[in-house]
PyMOL commands that place a pseudoatom at each C-alpha (Angstrom):
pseudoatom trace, name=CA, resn=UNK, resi=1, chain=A, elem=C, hetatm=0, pos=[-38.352, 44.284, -37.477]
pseudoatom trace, name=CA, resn=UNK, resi=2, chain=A, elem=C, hetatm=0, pos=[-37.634, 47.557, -37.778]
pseudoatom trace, name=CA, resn=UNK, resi=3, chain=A, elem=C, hetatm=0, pos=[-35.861, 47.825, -34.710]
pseudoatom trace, name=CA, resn=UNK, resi=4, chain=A, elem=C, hetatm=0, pos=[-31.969, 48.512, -35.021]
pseudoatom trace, name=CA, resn=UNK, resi=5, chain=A, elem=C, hetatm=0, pos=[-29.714, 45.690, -34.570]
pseudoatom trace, name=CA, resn=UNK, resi=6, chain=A, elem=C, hetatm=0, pos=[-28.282, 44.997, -30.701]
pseudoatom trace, name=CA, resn=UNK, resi=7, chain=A, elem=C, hetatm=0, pos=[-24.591, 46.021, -31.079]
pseudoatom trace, name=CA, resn=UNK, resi=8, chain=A, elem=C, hetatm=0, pos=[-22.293, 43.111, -29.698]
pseudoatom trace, name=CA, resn=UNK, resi=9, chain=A, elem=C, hetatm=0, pos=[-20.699, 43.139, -26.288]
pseudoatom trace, name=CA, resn=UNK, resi=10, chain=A, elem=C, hetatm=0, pos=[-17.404, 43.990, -26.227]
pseudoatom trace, name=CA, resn=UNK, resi=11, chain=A, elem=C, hetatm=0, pos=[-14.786, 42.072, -23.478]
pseudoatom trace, name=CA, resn=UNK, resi=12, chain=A, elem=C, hetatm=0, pos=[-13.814, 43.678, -20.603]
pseudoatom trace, name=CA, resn=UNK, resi=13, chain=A, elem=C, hetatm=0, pos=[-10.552, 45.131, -21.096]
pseudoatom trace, name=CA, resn=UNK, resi=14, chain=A, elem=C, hetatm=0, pos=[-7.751, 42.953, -19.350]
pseudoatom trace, name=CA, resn=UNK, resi=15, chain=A, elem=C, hetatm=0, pos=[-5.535, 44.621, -16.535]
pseudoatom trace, name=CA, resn=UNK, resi=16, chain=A, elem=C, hetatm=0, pos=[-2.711, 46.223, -18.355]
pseudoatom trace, name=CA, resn=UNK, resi=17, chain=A, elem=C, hetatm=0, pos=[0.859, 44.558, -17.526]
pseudoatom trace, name=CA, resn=UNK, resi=18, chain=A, elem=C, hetatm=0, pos=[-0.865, 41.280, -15.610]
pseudoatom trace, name=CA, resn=UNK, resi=19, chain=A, elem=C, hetatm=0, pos=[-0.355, 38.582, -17.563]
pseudoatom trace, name=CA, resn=UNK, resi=20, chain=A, elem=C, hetatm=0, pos=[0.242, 34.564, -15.951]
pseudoatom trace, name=CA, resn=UNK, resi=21, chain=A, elem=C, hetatm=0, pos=[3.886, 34.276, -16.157]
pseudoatom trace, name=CA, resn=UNK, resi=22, chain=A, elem=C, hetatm=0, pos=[3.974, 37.827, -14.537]
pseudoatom trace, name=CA, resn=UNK, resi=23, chain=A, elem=C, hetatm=0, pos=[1.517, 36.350, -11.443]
pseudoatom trace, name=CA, resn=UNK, resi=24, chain=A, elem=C, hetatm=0, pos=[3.989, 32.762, -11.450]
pseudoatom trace, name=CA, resn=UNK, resi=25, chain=A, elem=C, hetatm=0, pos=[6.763, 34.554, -11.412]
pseudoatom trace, name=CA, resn=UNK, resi=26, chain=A, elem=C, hetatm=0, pos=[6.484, 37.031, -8.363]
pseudoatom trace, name=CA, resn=UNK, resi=27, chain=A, elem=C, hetatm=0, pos=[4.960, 33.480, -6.361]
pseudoatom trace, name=CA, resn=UNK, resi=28, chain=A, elem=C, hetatm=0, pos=[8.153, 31.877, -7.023]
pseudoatom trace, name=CA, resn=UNK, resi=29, chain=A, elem=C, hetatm=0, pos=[9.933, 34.742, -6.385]
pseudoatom trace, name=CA, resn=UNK, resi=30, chain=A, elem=C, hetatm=0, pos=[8.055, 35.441, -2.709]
pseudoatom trace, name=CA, resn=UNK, resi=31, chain=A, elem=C, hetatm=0, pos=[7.858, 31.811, -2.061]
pseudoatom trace, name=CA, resn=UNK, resi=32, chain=A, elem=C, hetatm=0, pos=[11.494, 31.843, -2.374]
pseudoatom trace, name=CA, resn=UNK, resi=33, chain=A, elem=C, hetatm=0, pos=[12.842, 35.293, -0.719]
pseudoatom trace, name=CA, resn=UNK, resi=34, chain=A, elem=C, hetatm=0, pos=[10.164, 33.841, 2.606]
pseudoatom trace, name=CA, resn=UNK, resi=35, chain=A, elem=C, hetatm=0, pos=[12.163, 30.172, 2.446]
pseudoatom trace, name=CA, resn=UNK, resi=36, chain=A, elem=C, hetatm=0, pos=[15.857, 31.625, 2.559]
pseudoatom trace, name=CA, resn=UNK, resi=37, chain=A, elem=C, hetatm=0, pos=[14.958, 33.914, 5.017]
pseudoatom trace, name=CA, resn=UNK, resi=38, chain=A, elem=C, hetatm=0, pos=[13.546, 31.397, 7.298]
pseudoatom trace, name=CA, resn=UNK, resi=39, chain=A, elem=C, hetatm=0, pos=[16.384, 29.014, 7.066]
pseudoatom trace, name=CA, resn=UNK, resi=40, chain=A, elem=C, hetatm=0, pos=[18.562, 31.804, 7.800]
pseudoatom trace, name=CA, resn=UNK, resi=41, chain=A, elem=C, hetatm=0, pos=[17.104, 32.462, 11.167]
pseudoatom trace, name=CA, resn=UNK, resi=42, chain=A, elem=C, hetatm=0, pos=[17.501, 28.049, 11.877]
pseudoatom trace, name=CA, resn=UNK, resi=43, chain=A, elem=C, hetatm=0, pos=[21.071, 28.364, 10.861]
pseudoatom trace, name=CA, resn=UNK, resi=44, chain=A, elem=C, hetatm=0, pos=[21.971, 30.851, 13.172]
pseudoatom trace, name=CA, resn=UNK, resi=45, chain=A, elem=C, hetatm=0, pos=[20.175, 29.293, 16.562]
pseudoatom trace, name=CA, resn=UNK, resi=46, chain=A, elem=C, hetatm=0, pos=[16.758, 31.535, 16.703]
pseudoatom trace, name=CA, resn=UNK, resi=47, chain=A, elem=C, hetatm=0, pos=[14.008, 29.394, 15.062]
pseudoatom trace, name=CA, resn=UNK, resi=48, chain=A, elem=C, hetatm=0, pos=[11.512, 29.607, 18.378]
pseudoatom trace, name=CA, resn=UNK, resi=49, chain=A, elem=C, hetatm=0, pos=[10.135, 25.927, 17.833]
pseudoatom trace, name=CA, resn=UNK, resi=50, chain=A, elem=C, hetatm=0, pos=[13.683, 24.773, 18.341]
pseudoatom trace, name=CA, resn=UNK, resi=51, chain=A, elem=C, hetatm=0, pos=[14.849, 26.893, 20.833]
pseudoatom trace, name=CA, resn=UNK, resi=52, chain=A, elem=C, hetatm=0, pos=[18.218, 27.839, 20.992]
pseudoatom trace, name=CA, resn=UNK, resi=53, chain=A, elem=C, hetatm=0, pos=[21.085, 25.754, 21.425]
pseudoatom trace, name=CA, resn=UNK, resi=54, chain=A, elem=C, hetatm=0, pos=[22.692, 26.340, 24.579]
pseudoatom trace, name=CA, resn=UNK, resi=55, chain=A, elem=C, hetatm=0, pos=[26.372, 25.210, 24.367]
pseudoatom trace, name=CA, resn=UNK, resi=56, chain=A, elem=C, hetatm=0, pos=[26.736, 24.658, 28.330]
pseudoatom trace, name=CA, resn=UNK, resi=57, chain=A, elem=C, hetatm=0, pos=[23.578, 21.934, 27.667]
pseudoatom trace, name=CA, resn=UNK, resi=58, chain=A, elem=C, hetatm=0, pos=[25.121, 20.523, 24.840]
pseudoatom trace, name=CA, resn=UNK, resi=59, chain=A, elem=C, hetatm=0, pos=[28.325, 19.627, 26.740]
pseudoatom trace, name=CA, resn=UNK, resi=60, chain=A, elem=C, hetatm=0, pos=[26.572, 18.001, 29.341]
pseudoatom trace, name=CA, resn=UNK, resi=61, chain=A, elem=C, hetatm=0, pos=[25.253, 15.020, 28.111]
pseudoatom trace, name=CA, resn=UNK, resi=62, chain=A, elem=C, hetatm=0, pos=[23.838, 11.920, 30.348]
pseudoatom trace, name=CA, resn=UNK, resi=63, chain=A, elem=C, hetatm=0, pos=[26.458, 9.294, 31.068]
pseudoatom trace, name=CA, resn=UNK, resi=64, chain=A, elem=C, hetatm=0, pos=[26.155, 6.079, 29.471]
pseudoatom trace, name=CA, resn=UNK, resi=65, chain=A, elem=C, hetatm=0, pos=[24.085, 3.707, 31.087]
pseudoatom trace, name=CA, resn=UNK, resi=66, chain=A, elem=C, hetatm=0, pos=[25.148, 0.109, 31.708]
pseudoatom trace, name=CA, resn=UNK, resi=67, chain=A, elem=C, hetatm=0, pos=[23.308, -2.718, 29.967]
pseudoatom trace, name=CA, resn=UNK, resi=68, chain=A, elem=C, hetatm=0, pos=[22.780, -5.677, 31.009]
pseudoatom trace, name=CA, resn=UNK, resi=69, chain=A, elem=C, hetatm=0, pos=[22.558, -8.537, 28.414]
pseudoatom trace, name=CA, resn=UNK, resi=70, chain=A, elem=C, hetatm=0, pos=[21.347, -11.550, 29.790]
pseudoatom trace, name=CA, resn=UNK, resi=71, chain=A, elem=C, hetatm=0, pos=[21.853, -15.274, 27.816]
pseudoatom trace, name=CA, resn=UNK, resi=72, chain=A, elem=C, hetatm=0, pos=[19.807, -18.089, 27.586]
pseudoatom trace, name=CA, resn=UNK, resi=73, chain=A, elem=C, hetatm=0, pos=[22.661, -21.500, 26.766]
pseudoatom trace, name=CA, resn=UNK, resi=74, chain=A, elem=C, hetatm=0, pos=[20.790, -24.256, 26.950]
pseudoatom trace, name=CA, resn=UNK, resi=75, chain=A, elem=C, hetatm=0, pos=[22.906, -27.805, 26.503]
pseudoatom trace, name=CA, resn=UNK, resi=76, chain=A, elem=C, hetatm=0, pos=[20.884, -31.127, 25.853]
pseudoatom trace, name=CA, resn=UNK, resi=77, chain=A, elem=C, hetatm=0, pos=[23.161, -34.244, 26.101]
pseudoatom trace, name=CA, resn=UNK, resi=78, chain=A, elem=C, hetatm=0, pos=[21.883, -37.284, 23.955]
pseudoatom trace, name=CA, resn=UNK, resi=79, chain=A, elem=C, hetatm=0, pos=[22.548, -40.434, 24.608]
pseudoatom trace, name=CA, resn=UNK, resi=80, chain=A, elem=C, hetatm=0, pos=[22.212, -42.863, 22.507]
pseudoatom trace, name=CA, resn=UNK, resi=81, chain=A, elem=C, hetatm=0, pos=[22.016, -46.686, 23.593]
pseudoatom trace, name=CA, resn=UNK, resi=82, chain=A, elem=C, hetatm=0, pos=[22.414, -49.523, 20.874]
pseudoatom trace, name=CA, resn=UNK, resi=83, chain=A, elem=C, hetatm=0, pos=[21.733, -52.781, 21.707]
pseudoatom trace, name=CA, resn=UNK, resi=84, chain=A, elem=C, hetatm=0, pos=[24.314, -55.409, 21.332]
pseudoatom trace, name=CA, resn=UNK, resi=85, chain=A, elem=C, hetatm=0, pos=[24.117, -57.649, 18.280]
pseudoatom trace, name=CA, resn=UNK, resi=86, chain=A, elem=C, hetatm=0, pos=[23.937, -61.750, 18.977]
pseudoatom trace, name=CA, resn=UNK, resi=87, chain=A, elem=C, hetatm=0, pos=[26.506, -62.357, 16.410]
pseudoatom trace, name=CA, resn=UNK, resi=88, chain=A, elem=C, hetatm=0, pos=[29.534, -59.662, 17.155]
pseudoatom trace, name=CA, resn=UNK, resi=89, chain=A, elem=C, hetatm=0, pos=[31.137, -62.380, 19.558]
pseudoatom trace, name=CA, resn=UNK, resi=90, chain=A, elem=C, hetatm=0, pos=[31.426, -59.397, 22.293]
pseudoatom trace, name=CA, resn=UNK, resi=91, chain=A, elem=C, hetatm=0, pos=[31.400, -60.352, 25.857]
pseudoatom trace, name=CA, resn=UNK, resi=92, chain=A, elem=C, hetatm=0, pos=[28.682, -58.165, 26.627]
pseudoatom trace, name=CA, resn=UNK, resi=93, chain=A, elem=C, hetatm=0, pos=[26.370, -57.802, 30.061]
pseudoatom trace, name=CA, resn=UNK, resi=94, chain=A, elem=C, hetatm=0, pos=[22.706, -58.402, 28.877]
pseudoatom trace, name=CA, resn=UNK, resi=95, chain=A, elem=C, hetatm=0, pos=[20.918, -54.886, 29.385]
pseudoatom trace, name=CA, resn=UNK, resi=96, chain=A, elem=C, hetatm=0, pos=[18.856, -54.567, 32.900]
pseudoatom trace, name=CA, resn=UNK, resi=97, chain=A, elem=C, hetatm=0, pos=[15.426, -55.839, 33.403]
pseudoatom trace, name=CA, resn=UNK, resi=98, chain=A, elem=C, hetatm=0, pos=[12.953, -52.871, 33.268]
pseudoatom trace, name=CA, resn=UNK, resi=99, chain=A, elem=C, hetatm=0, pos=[10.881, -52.348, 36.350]
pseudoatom trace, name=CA, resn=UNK, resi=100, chain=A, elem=C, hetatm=0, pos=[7.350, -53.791, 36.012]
pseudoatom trace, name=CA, resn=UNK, resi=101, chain=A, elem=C, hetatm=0, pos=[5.648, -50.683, 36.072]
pseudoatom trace, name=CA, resn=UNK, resi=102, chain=A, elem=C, hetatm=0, pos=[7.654, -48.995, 33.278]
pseudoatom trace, name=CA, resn=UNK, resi=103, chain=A, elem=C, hetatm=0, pos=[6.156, -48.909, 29.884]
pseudoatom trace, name=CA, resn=UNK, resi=104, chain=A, elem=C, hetatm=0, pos=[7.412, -51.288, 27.088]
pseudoatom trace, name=CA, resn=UNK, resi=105, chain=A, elem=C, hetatm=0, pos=[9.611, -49.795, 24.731]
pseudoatom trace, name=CA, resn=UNK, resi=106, chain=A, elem=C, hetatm=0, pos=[10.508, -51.974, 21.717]
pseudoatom trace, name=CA, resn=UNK, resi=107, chain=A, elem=C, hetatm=0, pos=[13.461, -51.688, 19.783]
pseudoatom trace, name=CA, resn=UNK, resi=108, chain=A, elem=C, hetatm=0, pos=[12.033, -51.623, 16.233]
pseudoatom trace, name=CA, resn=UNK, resi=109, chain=A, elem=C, hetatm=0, pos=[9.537, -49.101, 15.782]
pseudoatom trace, name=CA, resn=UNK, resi=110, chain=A, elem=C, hetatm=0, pos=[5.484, -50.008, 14.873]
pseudoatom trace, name=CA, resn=UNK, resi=111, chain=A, elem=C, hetatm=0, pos=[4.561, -49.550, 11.313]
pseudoatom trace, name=CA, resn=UNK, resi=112, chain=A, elem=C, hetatm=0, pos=[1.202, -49.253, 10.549]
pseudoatom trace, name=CA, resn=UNK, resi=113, chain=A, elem=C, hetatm=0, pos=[-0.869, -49.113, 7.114]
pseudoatom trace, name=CA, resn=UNK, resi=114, chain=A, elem=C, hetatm=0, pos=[-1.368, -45.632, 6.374]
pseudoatom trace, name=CA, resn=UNK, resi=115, chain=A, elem=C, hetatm=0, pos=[-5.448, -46.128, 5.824]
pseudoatom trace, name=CA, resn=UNK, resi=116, chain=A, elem=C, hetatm=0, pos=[-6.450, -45.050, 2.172]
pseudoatom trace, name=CA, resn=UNK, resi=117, chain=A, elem=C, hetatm=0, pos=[-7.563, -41.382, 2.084]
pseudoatom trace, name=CA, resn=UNK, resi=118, chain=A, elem=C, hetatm=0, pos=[-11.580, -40.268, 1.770]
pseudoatom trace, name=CA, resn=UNK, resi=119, chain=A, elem=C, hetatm=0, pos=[-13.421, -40.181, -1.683]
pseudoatom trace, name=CA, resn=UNK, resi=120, chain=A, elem=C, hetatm=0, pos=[-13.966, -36.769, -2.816]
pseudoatom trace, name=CA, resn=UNK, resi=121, chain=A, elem=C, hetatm=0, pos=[-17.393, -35.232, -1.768]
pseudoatom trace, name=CA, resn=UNK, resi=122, chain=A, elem=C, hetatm=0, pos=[-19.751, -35.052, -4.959]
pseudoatom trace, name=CA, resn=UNK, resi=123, chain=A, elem=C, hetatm=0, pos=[-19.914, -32.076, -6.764]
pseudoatom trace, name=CA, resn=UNK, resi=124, chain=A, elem=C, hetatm=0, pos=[-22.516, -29.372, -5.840]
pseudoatom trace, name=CA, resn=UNK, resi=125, chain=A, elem=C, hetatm=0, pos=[-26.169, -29.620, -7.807]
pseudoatom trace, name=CA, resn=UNK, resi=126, chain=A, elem=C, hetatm=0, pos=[-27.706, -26.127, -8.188]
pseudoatom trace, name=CA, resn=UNK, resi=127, chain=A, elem=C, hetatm=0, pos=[-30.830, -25.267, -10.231]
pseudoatom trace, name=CA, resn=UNK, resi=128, chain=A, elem=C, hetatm=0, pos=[-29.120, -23.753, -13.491]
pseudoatom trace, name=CA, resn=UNK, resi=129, chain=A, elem=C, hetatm=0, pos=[-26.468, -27.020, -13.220]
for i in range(1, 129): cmd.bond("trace and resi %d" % i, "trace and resi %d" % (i + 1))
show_as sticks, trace
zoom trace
């Protein structure tokens, strides 16, 4: 108890003149000066990725090629055949036998009964249900 008190750290002292803005601001600044001197050097032909332009190559472009474009018409005739009604007084030739090993076509179409539609499967039974 009678030793003497521990004196308190002090901070380290902070570089003089370095604050954040200071450290921002000269990024920026590089960032920027690095940036317009790159796009300098692409304006004026010598980025080395792109190559220069030569102007001889540029005026010497491929012809065009011809293209062929090829359509598809495709025309479907219907014919439709109605049969001649008893009653229109018409002199009319009755329509041609069919041959006997044609199928049979009738002139008014087959309705059937739609059959009713399957009960609904019962509801699932688990152990907690």
């Amino acid at each position: 108890m009678t030793d003497p008190r521990p004196t308190p750290r002090r901070r380290p002292a902070r570089a003089a003149g370095r604050s954040a803005l200071a450290v921002y601001a000269t990024c920026a600044a590089l960032f920027l000066l690095v940036t317009g001197f790159l796009g300098v050097r692409v304006a004026q032909g010598q980025d080395p990725s792109l190559g220069a332009a030569n102007p001889a190559q540029v005026a010497q472009a491929q012809p065009a090629r011809r293209v062929l474009v090829r359509k598809v018409v495709v025309t479907r005739h219907v014919t439709v055949i109605r049969a001649a009604s008893a009653g229109s007084g018409s002199a009319t030739a009755a329509p041609a036998p069919a041959p006997a090993n044609a199928p049979v076509r009738s002139s008014t179409p087959v309705v059937t009964a739609a059959s009713a539609p399957a009960p609904a499967p019962a509801p699932v039974r688990t152990a907690t249900s």
